[in-house]
C-alpha positions as CSV (number, residue, x, y, z in Angstrom):
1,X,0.0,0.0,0.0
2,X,3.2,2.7,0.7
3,X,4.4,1.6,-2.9
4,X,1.0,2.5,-4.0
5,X,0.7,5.8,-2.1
6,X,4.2,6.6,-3.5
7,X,3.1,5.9,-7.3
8,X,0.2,8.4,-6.9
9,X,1.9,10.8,-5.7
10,X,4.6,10.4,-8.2
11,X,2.2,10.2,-10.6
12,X,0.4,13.9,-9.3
13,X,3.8,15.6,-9.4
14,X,5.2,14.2,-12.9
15,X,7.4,16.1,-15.4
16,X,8.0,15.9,-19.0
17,X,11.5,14.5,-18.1
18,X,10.2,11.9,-15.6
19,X,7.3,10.5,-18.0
20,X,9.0,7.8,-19.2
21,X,10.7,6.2,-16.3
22,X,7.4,6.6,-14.1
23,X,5.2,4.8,-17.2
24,X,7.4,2.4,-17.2
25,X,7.6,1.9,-13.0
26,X,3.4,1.9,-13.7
27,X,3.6,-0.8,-16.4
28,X,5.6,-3.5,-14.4
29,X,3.3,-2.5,-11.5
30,X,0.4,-3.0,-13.3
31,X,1.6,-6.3,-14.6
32,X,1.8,-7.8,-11.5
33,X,-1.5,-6.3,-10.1
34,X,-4.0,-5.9,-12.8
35,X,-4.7,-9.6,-13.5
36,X,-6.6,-8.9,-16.8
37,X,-4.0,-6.9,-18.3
38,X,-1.0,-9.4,-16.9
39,X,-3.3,-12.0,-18.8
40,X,-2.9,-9.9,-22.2
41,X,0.4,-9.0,-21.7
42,X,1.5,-12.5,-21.2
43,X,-0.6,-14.0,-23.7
44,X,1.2,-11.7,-26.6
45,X,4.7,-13.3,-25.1
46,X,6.2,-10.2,-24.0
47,X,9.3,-10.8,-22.3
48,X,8.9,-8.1,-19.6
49,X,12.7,-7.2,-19.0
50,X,12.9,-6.2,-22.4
51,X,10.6,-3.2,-22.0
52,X,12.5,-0.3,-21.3
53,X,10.8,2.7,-23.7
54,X,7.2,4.0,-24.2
55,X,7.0,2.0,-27.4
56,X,7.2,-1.1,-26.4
57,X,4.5,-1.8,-23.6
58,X,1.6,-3.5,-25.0
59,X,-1.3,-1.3,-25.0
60,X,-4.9,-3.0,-23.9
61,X,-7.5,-2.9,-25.9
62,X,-10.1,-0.1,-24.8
63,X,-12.7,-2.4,-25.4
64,X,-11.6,-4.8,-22.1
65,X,-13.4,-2.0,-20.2
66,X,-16.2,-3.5,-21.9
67,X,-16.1,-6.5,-21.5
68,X,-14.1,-7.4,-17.7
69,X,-13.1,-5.5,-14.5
70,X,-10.3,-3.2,-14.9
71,X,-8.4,-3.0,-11.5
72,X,-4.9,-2.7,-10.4
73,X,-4.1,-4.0,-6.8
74,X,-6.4,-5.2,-4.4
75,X,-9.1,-2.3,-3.4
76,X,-12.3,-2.0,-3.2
77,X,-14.8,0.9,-4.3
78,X,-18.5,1.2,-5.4
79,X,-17.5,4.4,-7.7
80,X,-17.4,3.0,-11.4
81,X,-17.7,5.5,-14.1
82,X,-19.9,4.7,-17.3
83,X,-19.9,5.8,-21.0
84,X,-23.3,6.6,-22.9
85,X,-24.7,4.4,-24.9
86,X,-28.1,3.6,-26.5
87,X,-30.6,0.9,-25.8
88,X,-28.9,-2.4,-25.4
89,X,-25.2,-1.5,-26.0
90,X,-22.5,-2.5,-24.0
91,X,-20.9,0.4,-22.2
92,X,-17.7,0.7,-20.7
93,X,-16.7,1.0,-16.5
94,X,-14.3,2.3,-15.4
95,X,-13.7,1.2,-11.6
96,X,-12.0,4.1,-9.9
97,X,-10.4,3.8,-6.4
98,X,-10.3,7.1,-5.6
99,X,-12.0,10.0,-7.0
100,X,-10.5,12.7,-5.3
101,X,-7.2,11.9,-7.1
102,X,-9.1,11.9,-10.5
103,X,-10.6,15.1,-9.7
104,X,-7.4,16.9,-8.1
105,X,-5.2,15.7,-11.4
106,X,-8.1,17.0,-13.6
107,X,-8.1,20.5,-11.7
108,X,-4.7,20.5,-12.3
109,X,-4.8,19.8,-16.5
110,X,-6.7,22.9,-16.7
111,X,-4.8,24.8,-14.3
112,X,-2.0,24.3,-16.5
113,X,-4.1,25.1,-19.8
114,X,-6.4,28.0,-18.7
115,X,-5.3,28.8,-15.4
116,X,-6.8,28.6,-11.8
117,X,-10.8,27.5,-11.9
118,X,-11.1,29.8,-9.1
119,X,-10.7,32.8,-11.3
120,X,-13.3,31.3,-14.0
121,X,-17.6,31.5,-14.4
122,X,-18.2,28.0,-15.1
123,X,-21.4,26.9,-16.6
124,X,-22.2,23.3,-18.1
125,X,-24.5,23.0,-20.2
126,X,-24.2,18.9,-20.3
127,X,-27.8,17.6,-20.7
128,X,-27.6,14.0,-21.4
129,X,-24.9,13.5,-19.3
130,X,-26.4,15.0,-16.2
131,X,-29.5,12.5,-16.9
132,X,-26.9,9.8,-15.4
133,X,-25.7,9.5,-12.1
134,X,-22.2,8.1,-13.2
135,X,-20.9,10.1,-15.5
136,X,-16.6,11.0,-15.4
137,X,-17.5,14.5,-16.9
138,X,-19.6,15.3,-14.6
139,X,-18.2,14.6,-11.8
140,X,-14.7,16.8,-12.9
141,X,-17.2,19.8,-13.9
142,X,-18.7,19.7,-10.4
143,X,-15.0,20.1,-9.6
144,X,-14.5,23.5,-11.5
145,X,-18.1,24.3,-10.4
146,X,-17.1,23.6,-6.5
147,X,-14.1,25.7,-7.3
148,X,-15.2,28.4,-8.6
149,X,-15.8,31.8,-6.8
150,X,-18.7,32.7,-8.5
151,X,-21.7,31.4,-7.1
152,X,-23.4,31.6,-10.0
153,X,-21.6,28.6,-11.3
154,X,-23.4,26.1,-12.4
155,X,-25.1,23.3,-13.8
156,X,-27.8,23.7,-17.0
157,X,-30.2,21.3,-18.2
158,X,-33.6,22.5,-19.5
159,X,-33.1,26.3,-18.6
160,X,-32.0,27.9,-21.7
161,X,-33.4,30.9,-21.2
162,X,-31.6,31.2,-17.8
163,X,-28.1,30.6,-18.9
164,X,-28.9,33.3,-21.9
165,X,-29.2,35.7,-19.7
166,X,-26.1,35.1,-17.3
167,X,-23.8,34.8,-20.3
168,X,-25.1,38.4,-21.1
169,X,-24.6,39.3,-17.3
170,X,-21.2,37.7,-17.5
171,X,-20.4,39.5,-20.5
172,X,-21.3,43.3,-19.5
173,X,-19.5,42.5,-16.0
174,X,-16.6,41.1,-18.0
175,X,-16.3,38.1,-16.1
176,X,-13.9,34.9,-17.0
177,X,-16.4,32.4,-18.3
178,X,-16.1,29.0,-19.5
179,X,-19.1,27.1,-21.1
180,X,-18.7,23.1,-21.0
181,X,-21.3,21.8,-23.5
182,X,-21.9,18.6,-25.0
183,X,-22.2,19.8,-29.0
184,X,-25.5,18.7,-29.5
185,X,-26.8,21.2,-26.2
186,X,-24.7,23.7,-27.7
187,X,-26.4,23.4,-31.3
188,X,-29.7,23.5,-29.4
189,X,-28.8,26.7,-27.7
190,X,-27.1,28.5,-30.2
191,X,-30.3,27.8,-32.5
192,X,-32.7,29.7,-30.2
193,X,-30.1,32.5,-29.2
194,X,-27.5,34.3,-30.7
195,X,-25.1,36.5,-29.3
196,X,-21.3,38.1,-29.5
197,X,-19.3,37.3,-26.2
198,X,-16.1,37.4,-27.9
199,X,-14.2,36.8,-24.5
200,X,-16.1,33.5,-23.7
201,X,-14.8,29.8,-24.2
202,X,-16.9,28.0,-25.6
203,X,-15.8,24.3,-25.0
204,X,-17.1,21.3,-26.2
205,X,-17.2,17.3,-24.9
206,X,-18.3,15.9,-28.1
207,X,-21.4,13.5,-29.2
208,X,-24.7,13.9,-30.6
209,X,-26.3,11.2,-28.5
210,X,-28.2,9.9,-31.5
211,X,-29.9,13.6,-31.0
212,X,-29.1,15.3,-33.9
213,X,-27.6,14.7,-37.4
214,X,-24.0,14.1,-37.4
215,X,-22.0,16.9,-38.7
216,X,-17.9,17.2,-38.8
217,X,-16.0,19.2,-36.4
218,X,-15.6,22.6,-39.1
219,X,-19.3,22.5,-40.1
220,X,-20.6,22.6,-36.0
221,X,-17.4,25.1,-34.8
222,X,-18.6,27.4,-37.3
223,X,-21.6,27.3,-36.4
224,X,-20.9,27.5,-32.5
225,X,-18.4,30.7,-34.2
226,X,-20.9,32.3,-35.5
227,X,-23.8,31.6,-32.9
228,X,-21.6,32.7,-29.9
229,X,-19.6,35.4,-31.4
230,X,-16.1,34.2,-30.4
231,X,-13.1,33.0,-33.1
232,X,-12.6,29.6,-31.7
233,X,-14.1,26.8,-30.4
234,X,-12.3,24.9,-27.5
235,X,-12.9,21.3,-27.2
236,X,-12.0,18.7,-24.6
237,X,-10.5,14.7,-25.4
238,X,-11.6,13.2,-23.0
239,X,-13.2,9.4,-22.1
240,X,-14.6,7.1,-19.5
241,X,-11.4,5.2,-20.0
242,X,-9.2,7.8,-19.4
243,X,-8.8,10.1,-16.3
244,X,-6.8,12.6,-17.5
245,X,-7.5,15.0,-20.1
246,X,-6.5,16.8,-23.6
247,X,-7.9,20.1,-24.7
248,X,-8.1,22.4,-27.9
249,X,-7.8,25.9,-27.8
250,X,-9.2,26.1,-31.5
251,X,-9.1,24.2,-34.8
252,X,-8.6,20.7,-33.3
253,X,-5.3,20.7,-31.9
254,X,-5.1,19.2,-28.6
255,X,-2.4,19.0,-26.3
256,X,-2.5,16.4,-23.3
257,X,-2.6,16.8,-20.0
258,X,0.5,16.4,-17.9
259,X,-0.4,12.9,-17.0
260,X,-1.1,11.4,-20.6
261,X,0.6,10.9,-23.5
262,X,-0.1,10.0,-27.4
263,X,1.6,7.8,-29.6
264,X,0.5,6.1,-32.5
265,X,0.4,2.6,-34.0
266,X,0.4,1.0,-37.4
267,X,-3.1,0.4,-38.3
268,X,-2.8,-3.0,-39.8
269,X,0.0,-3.9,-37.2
270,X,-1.3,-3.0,-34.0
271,X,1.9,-3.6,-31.9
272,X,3.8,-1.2,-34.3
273,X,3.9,1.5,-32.0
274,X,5.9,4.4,-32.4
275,X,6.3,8.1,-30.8
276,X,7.4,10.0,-34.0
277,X,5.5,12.0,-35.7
278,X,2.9,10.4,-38.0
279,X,-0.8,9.4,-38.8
280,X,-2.1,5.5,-37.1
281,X,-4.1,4.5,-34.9
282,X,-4.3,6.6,-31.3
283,X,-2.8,5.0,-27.6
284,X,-2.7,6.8,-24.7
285,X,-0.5,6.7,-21.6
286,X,-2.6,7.9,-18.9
287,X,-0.6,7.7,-15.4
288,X,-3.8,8.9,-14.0
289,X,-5.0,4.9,-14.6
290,X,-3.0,3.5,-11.9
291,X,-5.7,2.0,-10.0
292,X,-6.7,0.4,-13.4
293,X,-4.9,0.3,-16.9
294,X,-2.7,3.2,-17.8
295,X,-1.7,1.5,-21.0
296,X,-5.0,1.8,-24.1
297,X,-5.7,0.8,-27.4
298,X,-8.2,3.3,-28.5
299,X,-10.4,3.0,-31.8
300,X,-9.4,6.6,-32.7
301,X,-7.5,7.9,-35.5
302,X,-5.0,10.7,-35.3
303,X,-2.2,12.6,-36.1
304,X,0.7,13.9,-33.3
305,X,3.3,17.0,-34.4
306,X,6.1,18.0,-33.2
307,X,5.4,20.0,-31.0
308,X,3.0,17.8,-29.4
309,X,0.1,18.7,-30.4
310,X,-2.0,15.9,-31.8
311,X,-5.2,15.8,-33.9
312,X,-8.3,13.4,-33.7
313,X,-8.8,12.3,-37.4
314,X,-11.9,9.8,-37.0
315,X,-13.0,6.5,-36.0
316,X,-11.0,2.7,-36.6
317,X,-13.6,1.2,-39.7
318,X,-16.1,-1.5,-37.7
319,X,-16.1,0.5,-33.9
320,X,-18.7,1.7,-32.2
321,X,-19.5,5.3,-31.9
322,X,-18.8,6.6,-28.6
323,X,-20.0,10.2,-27.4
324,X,-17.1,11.8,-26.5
325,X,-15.1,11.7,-30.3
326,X,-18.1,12.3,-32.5
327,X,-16.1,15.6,-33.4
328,X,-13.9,14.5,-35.8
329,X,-13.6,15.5,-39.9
């Protein structure tokens, strides 16, 4: 349990030149303490003493969150975290062991992005996620919401006409605000209101929810442009899978959180896996996973740069469609 503690908080204080020695510390842990992923790993005949660089852990399939318990060590917790879905899909759970550690790393993403929450208006305009009672993005904008020293922070599900008016109230004050929306509640607002905040973020999570026609990111950030009056649209990369988050300050770029990193793999060899810069298939180091798999497979398509930055291209042919990466052109 001290090794544990002392991973955590390894994990909460990681830097850039520290990443790869402390994924690679989580990986062995994980190994021995996340049965299904030891399973995998063993079952592709990975000699473990011969990892010794990003590229060559094996990366689990996301869809093992599906399908089995994803939990490294022995805890116990009644918290599990659960993607959308429609009627009769299989959604994915994402056992956490403690939430406060989630919640303080994803505090600290932002900070690092857009500064202290404290400082921010944050509404969240997040309709069919609010309709559940396990959602991951939820529970982190309740964070900024907590954290915020505007009391008129806050959540938004079928009062339109009340946020209207405190984004105008927000605007003539010239307060910091931040609107997290799920794209199709944004569409729906920006429908029945227009305005020009230039000053406000505008950020969206992603998905339709089977709500509305699916459009590519340009066509609905223009439209969110237009309908909001600001020059970019922000977005967030985030999943039940992960606990750690990307986010865009305009035209699809993300750049990850502290805790995460992207690297892509060959497409039609999945254990091809390579941190250069190039287009395959997206994995993602998430330290933030230590209690379950820092180490996915995802079903997204991308690009990383140079400098970084990566882009969300589209879906893996034959995958489901999941809410958060609908956004994609």
């Amino acid at each position: 349990m001290d090794f544990v503690k002392s991973l955590c908080a390894r994990v909460f204080s990681v830097e850039e030149a520290s990443f790869e020695a402390l994924a690679l510390d989580v990986f062995r842990f994980q190994h021995q303490e996340n049965p299904v992923y030891r399973d995998f790993v063993n079952h592709l005949g990975v000699n473990i003493e011969a990892i010794t660089k990003l590229e060559s852990i094996p990366f689990l399939p996301i869809e093992f969150f599906k399908t089995h318990t994803i939990k490294s060590g022995n805890w116990q917790s009644d918290l599990c975290y659960e993607s959308s879905g429609t009627t009769g899909q299989i959604t994915s759970k994402h056992w956490v062991a403690d939430e406060e550690f989630y919640l303080k790393i994803a505090q600290k993403i932002f900070a690092k992005t857009y500064g202290n929450v404290e400082e921010y208006t944050v509404l969240a305009l997040l309709p069919s996620y609010l309709e559940r009672s396990n959602s991951s993005l939820v529970a982190m904008a309740n964070r900024f919401i907590q954290f915020s020293k505007d009391p008129a922070s806050g959540f938004f599900l079928n009062n339109a006409d009340e946020l209207y008016e405190l984004l105008l109230t927000c605007k003539s004050e010239g307060r910091k605000t931040i609107l997290l929306g799920v794209t199709f509640g944004l569409l729906d607002f920006v429908e029945a209101y227009q305005m020009d905040f230039p000053e406000l973020i505008v950020m969206e999570t992603g998905g339709m929810k089977g709500r509305r026609e699916e459009l590519v990111r340009e066509e609905v950030h223009e439209i969110l442009k237009t309908g909001f009056g600001v020059s970019n649209i922000h977005s967030e990369y985030g999943m039940t899978e992960l606990l750690s988050q990307g986010y865009s300050q305009g035209e699809g770029l993300f750049r990850c959180g502290y805790t995460m990193k992207i690297l892509t793999r060959d497409i039609n060899d999945p254990l091809t896996v390579t941190n250069q810069v190039r287009s395959g298939g997206i994995n993602i180091i998430d330290l933030a996973n230590v209690h379950s798999c820092s180490f996915i497979e995802t079903k997204d398509l991308g690009r990383v740069y140079p400098d970084g930055t990566f882009e969300v291209l589209g879906r893996i042919d034959n995958s489901d469609i999941r809410g958060c990466n609908l956004m994609v052109g």
